[in-house]
C-alpha positions in Angstrom: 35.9 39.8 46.2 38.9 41.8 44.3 41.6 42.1 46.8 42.4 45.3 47.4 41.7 49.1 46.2 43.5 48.9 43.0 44.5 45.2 42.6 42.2 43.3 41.0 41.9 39.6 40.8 40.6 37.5 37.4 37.3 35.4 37.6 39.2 32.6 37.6 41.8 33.8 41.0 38.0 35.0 42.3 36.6 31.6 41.8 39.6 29.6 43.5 38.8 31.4 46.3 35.4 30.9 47.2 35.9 27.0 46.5 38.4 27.6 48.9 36.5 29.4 51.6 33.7 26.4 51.0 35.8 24.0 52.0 36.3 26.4 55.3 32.5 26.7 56.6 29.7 24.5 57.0 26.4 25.9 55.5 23.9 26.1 57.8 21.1 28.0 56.2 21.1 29.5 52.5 18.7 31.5 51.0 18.6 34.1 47.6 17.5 37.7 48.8 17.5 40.3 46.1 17.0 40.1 42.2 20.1 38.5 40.0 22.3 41.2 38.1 24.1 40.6 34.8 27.4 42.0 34.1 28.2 42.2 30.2 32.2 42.5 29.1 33.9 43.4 26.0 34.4 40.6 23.6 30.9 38.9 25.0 31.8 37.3 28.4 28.9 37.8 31.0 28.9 37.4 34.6 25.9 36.6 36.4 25.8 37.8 39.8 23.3 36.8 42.5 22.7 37.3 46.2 22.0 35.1 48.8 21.9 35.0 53.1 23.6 32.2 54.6 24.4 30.9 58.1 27.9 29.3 58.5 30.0 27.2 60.8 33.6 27.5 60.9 34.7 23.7 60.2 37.7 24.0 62.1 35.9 24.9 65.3 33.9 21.8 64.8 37.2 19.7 64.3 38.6 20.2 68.0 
């Protein structure tokens, strides 16, 4: 999700963007594959990281 090789954007800037890209696609199909993973940070912050399989539609392409 970062966006390049050694440019690195906050959880915040990470989270804009997949609201963004939400707003892009229809969700077909969702489903969780895989076990969740838990990524600790100094000063106690923890990010909770899961995996899931989806089917989308590109809502533009449904708009013409």
């Amino acid at each position: 999700m970062n966006a390049g090789v050694f440019e690195y954007l906050t959880l915040d800037e990470q989270m804009k963007n997949k609201e963004n890209a939400y707003k892009s696609f229809e969700i077909i199909n969702i489903f969780e594959i895989g076990y969740l993973d838990a990524l600790a940070y100094e000063g106690g912050n923890i990010v909770i990281l899961s995996w899931w399989r989806m089917s989308i539609k590109n809502q533009e392409r449904l708009l013409l």
